[in-house]
C-alpha positions in Angstrom: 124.7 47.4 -73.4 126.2 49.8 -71.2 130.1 51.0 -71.6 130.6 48.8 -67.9 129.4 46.2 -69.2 131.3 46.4 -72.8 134.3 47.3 -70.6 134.0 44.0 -69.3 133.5 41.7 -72.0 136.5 43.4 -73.7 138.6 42.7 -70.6 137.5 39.1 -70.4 138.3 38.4 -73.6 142.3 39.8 -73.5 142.4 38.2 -70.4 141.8 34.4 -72.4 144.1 35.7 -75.1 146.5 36.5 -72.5 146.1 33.2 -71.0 146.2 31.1 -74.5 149.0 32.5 -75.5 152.2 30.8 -75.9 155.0 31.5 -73.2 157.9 33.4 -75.0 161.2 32.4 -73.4 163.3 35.2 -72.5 165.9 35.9 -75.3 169.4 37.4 -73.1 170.0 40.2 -75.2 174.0 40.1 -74.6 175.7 38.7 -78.2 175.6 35.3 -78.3 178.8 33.1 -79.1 179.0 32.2 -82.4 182.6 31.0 -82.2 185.3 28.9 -80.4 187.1 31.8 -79.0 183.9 33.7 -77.8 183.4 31.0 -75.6 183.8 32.4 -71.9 182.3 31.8 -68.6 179.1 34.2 -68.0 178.3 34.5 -72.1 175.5 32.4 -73.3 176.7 29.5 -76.2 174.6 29.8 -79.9 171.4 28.5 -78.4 171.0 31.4 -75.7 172.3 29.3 -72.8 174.6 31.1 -70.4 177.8 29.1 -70.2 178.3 28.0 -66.1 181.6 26.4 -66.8 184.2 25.6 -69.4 185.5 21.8 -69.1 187.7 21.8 -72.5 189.0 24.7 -75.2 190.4 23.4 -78.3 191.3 25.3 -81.6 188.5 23.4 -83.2 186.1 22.5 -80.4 184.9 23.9 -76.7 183.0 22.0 -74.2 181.3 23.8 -71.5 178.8 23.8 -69.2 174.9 24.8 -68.7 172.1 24.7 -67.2 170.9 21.8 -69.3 174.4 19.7 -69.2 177.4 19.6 -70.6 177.2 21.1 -74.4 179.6 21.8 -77.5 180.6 24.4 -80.0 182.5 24.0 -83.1 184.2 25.4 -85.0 182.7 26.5 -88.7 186.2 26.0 -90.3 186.4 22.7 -92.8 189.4 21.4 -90.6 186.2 20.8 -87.5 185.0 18.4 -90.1 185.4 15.1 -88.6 184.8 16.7 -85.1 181.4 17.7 -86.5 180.8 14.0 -87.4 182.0 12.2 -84.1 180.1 14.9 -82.5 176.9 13.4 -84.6 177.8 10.0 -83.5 177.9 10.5 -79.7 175.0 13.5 -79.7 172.3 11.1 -79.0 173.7 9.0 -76.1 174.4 12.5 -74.7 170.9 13.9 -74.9 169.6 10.4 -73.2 171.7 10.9 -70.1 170.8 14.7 -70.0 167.1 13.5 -70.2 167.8 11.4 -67.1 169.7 14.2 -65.5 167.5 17.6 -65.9 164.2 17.2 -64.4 165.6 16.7 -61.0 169.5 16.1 -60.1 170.8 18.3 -57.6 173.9 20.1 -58.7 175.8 18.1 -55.8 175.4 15.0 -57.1 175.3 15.9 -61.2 178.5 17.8 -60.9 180.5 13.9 -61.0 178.4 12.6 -64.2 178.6 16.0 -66.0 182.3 16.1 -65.7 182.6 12.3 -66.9 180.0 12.9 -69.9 182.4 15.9 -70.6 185.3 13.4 -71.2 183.3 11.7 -72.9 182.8 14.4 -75.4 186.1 15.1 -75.3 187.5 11.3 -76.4 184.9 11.7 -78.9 185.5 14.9 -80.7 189.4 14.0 -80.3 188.9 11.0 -82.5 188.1 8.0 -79.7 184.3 7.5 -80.6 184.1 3.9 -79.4 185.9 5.1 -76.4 183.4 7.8 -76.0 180.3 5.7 -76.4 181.4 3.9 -73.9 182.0 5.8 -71.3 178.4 7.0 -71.6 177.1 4.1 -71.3 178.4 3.5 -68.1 177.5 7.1 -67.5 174.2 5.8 -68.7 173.9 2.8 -66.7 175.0 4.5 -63.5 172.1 7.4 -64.2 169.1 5.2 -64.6 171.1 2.6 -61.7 170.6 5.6 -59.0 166.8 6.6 -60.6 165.4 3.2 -60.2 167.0 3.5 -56.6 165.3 6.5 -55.6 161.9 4.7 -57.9 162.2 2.4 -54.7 162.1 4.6 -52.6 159.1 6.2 -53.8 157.5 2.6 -54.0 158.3 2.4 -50.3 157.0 5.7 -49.0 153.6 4.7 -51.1 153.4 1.5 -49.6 153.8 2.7 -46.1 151.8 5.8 -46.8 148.8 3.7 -47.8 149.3 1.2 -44.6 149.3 3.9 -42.3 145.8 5.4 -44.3 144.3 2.0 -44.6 145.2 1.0 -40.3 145.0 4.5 -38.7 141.6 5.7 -40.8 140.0 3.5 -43.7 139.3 0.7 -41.3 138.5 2.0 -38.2 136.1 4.6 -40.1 134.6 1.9 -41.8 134.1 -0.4 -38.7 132.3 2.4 -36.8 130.1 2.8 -39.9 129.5 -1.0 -40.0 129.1 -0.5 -36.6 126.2 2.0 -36.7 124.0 1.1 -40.1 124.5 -2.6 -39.3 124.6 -2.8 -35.4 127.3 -5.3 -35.1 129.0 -4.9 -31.9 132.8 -4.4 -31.3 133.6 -7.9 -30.3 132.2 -9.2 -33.7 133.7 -6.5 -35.6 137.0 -7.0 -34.1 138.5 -9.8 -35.6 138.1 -8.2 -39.3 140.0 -5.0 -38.0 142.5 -6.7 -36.5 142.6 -9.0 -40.1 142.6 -6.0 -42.4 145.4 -4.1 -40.3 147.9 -7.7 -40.2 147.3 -8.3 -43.7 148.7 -5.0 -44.6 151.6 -5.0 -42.6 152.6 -8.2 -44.3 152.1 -6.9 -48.1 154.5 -4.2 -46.7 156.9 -6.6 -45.0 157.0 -8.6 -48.4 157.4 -5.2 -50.5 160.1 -4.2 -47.9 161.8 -7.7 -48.8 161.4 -8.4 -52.6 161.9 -4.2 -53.7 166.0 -5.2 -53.9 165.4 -7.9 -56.7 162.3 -6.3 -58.1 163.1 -4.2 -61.6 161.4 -0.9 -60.3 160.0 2.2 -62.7 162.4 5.4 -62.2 161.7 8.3 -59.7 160.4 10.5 -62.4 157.5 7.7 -63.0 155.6 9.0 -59.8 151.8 7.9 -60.6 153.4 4.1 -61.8 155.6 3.7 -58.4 152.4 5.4 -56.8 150.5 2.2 -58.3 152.9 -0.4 -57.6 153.1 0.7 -54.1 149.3 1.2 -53.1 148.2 -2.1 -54.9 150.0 -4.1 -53.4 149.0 -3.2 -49.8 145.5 -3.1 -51.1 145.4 -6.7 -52.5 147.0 -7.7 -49.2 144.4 -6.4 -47.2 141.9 -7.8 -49.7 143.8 -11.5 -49.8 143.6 -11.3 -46.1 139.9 -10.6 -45.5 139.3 -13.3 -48.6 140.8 -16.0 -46.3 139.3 -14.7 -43.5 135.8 -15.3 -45.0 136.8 -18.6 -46.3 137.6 -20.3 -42.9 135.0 -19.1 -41.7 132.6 -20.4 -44.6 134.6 -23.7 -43.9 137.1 -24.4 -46.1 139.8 -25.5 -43.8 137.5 -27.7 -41.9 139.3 -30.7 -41.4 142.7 -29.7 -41.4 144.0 -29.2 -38.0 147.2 -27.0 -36.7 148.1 -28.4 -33.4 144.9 -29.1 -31.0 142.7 -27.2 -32.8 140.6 -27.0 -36.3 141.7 -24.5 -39.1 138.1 -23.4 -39.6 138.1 -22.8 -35.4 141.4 -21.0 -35.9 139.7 -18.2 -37.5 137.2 -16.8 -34.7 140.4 -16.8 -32.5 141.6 -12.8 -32.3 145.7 -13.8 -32.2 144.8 -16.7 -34.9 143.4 -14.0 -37.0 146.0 -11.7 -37.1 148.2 -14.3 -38.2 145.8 -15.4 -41.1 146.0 -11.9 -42.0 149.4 -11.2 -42.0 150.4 -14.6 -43.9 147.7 -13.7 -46.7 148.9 -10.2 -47.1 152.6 -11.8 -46.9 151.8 -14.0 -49.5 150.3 -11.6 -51.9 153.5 -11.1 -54.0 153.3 -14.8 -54.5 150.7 -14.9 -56.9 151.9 -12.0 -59.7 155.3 -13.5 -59.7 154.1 -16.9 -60.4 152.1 -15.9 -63.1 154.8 -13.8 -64.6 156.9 -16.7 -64.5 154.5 -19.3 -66.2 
């Protein structure tokens, strides 16, 4: 082995140390507050988070303001006492809402719910603990309220994102390859374009609908709104091409809309589109009967 080479295997391997090893978060090194009255804007709290903001400065308690939400320091004394225990009582419900809050809340629209957890924090550690529960839970409420909101939205933009793939590509790509290995010609090929294109834009017309009533995943539960938007525009496509192949095996012979049979209906191009459309419409049916029985 030659020194290159040995140069080279000794490089690789720091280089996977280097890469295994565990991020080290940067430690300020500025003194850290480690009481009530070292608590100032710009200084970073007991924890090594730089204060943003001070909300509240008792003798015995200060709230303030970081990156992470709306914190507390206490004083050591044996008067902070029952501070320190209503503190422990309300620390939880805190942590939840911050939970809800970090990964993504502008500071435009956090600043309202961090100065209301605040005063919160404040009833608490002033004696009001039910008061102080309470108003987090409302906090609460509101948070995860506006997430599932914006989880709709998500579920939207999925849903129309996979009816514009499934019209504008998956089924014209696959008619042309139908097309080609099967040499079906465009009239014949026709009528299931036009059936898978109606029968998504009715699974989206019925998402569009129901998504107010429907108890939706939060934003932050991307690949679950992802599902719950792209599935259902699938099976609508699928339910239409289903009843599509079923007229036209003849299971609505018989049954007549106006002049003309149901099974006749479905070799007519304006007849098909609306088979398509009602089946993809209709899809939403289905899983909410059988969560209701």
């Amino acid at each position: 082995m030659n020194w290159q080479t040995a140069t080279g295997n000794w490089l690789t391997r720091r280089w996977r140390v280097r890469q295994a090893a565990p991020t080290i978060p940067d430690i300020p090194t500025a003194k850290l507050c480690e009481t009530v009255d070292d608590i100032r804007v710009g200084t970073y709290d007991h924890v090594g988070q730089q204060i943003l903001r001070i909300y509240s400065k008792e003798p015995l308690f200060a709230i303030y303001l970081t990156k992470e939400g709306p914190r507390v320091q206490i004083s050591k004394e044996a008067e902070a006492a029952k501070e320190r225990e209503a503190y422990c009582v309300i620390a939880p419900l805190r942590a939840e809402i911050a939970s809800l809050l970090l990964p993504w809340w502008p500071e435009s629209l956090s600043n309202s719910f961090n100065l209301r957890v605040a005063a919160a924090l404040r009833e608490g550690l002033c004696g009001d603990t039910k008061a102080a529960l309470a108003t987090l839970g409302v906090v609460k409420a509101q948070v995860t309220a506006e997430r599932q909101l914006r989880g709709r939205g998500r579920c939207l933009f999925y849903a129309f994102t996979t009816t514009a793939v499934i019209d504008c590509v998956i089924v014209p790509l696959a008619s042309v390859i139908v097309g080609v290995l099967a040499g079906i010609n465009v009239d014949e090929r026709l009528p299931w374009i036009f059936v898978a294109g109606a029968g998504s834009i009715g699974a989206l017309f019925s998402m569009t609908i129901a998504v107010r009533a429907k108890t939706t995943a939060t934003d932050y539960r991307s690949l679950e709104n992802f599902i719950e938007g792209a599935s259902r525009v699938v099976i609508g496509v699928i339910a239409a091409i289903a009843l599509l192949v079923l007229l036209r095996a003849g299971l609505g012979h018989g049954i007549r809309i106006g002049d003309k049979d149901l099974t006749a209906l479905a070799h007519d191009s304006t007849s098909v589109v609306a088979i398509g459309f009602i089946a993809g419409f209709l899809e939403r049916l289905v899983p909410d009967y059988l969560a209701k029985t």
